[in-house]
N, C-alpha and C positions, 0 to 999 in steps of 0.2 A: 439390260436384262438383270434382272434383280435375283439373289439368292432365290428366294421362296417359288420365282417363276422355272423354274426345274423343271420342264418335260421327262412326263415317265420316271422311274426311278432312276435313284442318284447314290452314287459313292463318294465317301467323303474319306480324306486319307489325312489324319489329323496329325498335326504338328512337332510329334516326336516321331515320328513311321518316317523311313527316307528308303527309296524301291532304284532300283537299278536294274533298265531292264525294258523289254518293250511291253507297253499297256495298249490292249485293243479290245473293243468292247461299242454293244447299242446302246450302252447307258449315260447317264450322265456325271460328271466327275470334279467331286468340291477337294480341292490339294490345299492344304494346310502348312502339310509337309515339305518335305524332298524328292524331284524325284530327278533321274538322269538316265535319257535311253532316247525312247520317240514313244507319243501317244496319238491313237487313231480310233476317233470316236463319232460312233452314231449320232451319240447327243452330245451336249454344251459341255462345256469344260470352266470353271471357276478357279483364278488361281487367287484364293487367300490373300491376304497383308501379311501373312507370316511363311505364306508359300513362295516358293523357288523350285522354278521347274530347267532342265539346261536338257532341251528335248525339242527335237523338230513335233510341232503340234497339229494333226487337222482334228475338226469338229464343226458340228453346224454353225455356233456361237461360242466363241472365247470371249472371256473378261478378267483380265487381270489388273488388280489389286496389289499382288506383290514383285516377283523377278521372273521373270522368261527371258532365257537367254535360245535362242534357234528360230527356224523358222516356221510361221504361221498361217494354215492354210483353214479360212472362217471361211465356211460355204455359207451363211448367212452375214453375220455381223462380229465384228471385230469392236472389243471398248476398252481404254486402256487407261484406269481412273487415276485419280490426283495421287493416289500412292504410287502406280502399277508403274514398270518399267520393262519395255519391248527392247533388248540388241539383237537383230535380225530380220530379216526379210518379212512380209506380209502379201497373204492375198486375201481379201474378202471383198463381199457384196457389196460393205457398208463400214467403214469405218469411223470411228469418236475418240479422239484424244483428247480425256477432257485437261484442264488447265492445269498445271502441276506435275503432269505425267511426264513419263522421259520416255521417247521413239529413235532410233536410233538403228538405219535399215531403211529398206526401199520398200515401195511399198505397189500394189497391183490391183486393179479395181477388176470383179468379176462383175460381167456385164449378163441378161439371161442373151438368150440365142434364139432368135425370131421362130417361131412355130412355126411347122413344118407343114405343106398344104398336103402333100404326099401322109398320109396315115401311117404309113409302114415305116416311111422317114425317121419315125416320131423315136423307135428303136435305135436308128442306125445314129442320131445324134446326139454328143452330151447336153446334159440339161444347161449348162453354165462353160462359157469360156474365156478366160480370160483376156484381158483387153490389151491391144501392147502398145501401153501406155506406164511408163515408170517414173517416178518419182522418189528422187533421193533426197532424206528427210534426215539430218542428225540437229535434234533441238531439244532442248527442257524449257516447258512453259510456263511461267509462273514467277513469281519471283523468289 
């Protein structure tokens, strides 16, 4: 997920700002900065090269670039690029750690949940459940 691919609007919390505290919100969220609490977001979450986030994180799409130190619940897609560095737990749909990156934390694939032949089912079920299936992962890629 690229910068500019932002669904819907986006907050950007630029590089001197540092927030302590819980962030919840449907939008989507570019950290530059600092932050330290937990964020709970409708939409994607970017954390910067120069962001450091030490916050348990959900969102549809995380991509981190800089520090996330907690745990990370990607209801879509999880990317953790040649800068980024993950210490803690992960669950998403989809995860990429591209080459370079440091993971460090277990990690949880969210699998969908077969559709329900019952109609009314379709309420009573979450959309995604996690699969119990764990994988402990402490490695930097890269040379």
């Amino acid at each position: 997920m690229e910068r500019g691919n932002l669904a819907g609007s986006t907050s950007t919390l630029s590089h001197n700002v540092k927030i302590e505290g819980e962030i919840h919100g449907e939008e989507s969220l570019e950290v530059e900065g600092f932050i330290k609490g937990s964020i709970k977001l409708g939409g994607n979450i970017i954390i910067g090269k120069s962001g450091v986030v030490e916050a348990d994180v959900e969102a549809n799409s995380v991509v981190i670039h800089g520090k996330l130190s907690g745990n990370v619940l990607a209801r879509q897609q999880l990317e953790i690029q040649p800068t980024g560095q993950l210490i803690g737990d992960c669950t998403a749909r989809s995860i990429n750690i591209q080459e370079g990156a440091i993971f460090e934390g277990r990690s949880n694939m969210i699998k969908p949940t077969s559709v329900p032949r019952d109609p009314g089912a379709a309420t009573k079920s979450p959309a995604v459940s996690p699969k119990n299936e764990t994988l402990n992962i402490a490695t930097q890629t890269g040379s």
